[in-house]
C-alpha positions in Angstrom: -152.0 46.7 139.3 -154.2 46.2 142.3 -157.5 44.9 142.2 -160.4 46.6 143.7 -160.6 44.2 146.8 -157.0 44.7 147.4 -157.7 48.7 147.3 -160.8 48.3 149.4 -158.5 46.2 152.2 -155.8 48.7 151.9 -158.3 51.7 152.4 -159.7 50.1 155.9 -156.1 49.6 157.2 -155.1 52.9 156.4 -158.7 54.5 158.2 -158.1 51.4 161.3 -154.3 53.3 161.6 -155.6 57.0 161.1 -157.8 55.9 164.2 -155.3 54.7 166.6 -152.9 57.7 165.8 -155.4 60.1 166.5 -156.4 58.6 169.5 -152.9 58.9 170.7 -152.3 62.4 170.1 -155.5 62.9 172.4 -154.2 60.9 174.9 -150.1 62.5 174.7 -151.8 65.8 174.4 -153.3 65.2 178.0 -150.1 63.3 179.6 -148.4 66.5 178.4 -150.2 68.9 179.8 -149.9 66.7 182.6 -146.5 66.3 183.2 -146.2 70.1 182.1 -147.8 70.7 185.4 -145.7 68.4 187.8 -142.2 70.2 186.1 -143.5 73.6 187.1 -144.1 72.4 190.1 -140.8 70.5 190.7 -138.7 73.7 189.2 -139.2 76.2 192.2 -138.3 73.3 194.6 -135.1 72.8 192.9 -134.5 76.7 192.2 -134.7 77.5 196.5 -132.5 74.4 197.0 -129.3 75.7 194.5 -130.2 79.1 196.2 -129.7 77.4 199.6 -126.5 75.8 198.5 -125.2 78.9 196.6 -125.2 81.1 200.2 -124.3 78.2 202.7 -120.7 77.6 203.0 -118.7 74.8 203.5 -115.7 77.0 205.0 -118.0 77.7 208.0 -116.7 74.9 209.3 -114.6 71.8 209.2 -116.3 69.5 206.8 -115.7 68.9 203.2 -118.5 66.3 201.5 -117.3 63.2 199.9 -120.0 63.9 197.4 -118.2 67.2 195.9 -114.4 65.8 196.0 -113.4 65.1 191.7 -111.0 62.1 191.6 -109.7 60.2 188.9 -112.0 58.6 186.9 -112.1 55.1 186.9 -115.5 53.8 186.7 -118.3 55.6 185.6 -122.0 55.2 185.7 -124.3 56.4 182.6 -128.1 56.8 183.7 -130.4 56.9 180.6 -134.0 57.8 180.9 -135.7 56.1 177.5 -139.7 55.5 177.0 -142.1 52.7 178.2 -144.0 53.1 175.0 -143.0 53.1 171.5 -145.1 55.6 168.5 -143.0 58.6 169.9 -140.5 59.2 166.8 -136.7 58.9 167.5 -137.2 60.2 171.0 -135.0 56.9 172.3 -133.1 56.5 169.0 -131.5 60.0 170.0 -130.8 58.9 173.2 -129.0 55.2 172.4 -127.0 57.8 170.2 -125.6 59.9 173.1 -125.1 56.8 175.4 -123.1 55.4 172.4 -121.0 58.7 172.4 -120.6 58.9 176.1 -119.4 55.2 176.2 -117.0 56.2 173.7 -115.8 59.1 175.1 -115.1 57.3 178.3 -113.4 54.5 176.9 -110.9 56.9 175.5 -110.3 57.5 178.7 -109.4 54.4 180.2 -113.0 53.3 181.3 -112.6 49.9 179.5 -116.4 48.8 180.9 -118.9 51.7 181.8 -121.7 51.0 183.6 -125.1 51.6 182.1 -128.8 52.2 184.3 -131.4 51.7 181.5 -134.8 53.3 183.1 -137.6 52.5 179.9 -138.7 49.3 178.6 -137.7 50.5 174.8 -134.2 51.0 175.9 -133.2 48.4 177.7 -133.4 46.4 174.1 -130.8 48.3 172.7 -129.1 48.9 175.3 -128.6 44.8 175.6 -127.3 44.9 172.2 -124.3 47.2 173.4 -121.0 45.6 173.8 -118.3 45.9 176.7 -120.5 47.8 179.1 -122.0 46.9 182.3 -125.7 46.3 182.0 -127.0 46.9 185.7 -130.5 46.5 186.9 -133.2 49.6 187.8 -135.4 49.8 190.6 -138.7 47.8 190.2 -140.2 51.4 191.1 -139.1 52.8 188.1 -140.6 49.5 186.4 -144.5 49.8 188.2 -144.7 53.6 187.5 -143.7 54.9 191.1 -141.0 56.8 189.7 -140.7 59.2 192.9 -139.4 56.3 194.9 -136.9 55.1 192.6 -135.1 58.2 191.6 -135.0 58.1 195.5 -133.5 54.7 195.5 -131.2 54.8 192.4 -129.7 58.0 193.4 -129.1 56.4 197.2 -127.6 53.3 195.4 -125.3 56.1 193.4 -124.6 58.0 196.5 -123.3 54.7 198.3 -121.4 53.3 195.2 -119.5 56.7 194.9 -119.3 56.6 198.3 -117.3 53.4 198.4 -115.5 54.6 195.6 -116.8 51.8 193.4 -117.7 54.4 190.9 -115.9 57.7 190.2 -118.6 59.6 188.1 -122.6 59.5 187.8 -124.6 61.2 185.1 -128.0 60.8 183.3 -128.7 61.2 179.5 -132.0 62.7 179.1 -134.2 64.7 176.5 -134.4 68.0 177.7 -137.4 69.7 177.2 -137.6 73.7 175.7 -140.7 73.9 174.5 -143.4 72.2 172.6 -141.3 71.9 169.5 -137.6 72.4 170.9 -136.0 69.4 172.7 -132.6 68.3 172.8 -130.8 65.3 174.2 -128.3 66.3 177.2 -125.9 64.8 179.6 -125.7 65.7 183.5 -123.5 65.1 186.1 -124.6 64.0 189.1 -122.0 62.8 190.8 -119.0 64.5 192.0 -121.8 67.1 192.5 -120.5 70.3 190.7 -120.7 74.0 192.7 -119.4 75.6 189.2 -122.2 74.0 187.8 -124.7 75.4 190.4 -123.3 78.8 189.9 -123.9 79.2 186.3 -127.2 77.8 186.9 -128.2 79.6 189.5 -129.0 83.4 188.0 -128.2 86.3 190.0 -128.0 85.0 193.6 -124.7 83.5 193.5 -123.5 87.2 192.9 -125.0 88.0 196.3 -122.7 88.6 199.3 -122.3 85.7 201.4 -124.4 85.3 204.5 -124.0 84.5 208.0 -125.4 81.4 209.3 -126.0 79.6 212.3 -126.2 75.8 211.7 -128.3 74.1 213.9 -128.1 70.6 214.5 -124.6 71.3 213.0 -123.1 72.6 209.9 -122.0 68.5 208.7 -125.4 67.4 209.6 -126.9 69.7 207.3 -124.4 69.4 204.2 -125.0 65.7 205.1 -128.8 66.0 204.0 -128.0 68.9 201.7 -126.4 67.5 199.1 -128.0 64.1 198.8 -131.4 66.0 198.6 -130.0 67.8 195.9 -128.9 65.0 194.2 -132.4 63.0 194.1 -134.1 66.6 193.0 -131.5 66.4 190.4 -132.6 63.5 189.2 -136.5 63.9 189.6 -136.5 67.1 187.8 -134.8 65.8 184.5 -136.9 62.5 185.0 -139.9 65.2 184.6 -138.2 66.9 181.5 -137.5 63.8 180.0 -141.3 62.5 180.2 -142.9 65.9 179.1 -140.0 65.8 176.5 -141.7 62.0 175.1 -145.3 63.4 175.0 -144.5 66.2 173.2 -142.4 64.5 170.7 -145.1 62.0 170.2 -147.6 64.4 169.7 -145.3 65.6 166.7 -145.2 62.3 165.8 -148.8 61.1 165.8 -149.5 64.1 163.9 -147.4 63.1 160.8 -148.8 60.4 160.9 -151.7 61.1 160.7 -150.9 63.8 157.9 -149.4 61.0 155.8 -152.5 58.4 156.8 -154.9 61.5 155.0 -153.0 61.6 152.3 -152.6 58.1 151.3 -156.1 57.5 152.4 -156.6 60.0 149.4 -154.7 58.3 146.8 -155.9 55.2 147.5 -159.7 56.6 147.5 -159.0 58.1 143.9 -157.5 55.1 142.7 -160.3 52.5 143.8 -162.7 55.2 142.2 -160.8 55.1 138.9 -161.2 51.1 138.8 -164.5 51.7 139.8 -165.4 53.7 137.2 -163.2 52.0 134.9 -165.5 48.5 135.8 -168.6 50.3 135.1 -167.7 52.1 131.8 -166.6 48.1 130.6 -170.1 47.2 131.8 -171.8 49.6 129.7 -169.1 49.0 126.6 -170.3 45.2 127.1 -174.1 45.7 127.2 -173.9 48.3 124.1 -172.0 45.9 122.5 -174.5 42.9 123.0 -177.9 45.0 122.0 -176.2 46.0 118.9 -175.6 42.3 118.0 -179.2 41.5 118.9 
């Protein structure tokens, strides 16, 4: 049975904890509403650029983008976008589970060593543990917080791999974000870039007629920018989903915590007032006891 002191230690850790996680869900609860803002924001930009790609046509002229032709699949590259912090639930357990799956599924067929981008300080630990996959380094941008500059640079070093034909596939596993209390972990492809894909994406537009354009400086110049544009937006966007996805799951979190910290709090309070009283009632027992000697 615990002593007093031992309740009275065990009471202040639990209030010091109840603290810290209650600070935290103040502090996810304004990095959410945060990065809330910057995917609404993102969301249009890539909306107009499918649109753009959904009416331009690569049959205007004579050009057909290395980025769009499927091949075998040899090599692949697996992207996955964990946290920096910890305190946020099973947010990277989920996705170490998917990367595991993917690996899998590719070794099945014939991808003996896929490559793996971790981007998060909490996954790149498990993702060391891994066996028979290529661990490659990320962009010290990712690493300093300028994440703007290295989706541009990851997704350039994709482009130019694929390019080369060093890898035959790219895709990110990310936590995609529904709504406050609806997030599931997904897997895109990036690279070959998939028109399908766009289409059943896109809404209604792609049921539009096709228009006529005029491409000016020329129609491969502009599928040359195109499609690597689309690409990094790609990317940026379910970077932004992936990091409104965290803060929301951690607010979840914290909250339980919290929940559980009141609770316990409350057990422990009731049982360090039952020794309490307990001491005092064998106080009174013992001084009772002594005047009626006297």
């Amino acid at each position: 049975m615990a002593t007093m002191r031992e309740l009275k230690r065990r009471i202040s850790s639990v209030q010091s904890s109840q603290k810290i996680t209650g600070a935290m869900k103040m502090i996810s609860s304004a990095r959410l509403r945060k990065a809330e803002i910057a995917l609404s924001r993102a969301m249009p930009y890539e909306e107009q650029l499918r649109s753009i790609l959904n009416h331009v046509n690569e049959r205007d002229c004579d050009f057909v983008s290395p980025l769009r032709q499927e091949r075998e699949v040899r090599q692949v590259a697996i992207v996955i976008l964990g946290s920096d912090e910890g305190l946020c639930g099973a947010f990277n357990l989920n996705l170490y589970k998917k990367l595991v799956q993917a690996v899998e599924e590719y070794r099945t067929q014939g991808v003996e060593q896929p490559e793996v981008y971790p981007v998060g300080k909490k996954i790149i630990g498990d993702v060391r543990r891994m066996r028979n996959i290529g661990l490659k380094d990320i962009p010290d941008s990712f690493v300093t917080g300028r994440y703007a500059e290295g989706v541009k640079a990851l997704s350039d070093e994709l482009i130019a791999r694929f390019q080369r034909g060093e890898i035959d596939r790219a895709e990110v596993i990310y936590t995609h974000f529904k709504s406050m209390g609806s997030q599931t972990v997904e897997r895109l492809q990036l690279l070959p870039l998939s028109p399908r894909k766009q289409d059943e994406q896109a809404g209604p537009d792609h049921l539009e007629k096709p228009r006529m354009y005029i491409y000016e400086p020329g129609c491969r110049e502009i599928f040359e920018t195109l499609y690597p544009l689309m690409i990094r937006t790609l990317f940026y966007k379910v970077l932004l989903e992936n990091q409104t996805s965290e803060q929301a799951i951690r607010i979840v979190a914290m909250q339980m915590a919290s929940d559980n910290a009141y609770k316990l709090l409350g057990s422990l309070q009731l049982e360090y007032n039952k020794l309490r009283q307990q001491g005092i009632t064998t106080e009174l027992l013992d001084m009772a006891g002594g005047s009626v000697q006297e």
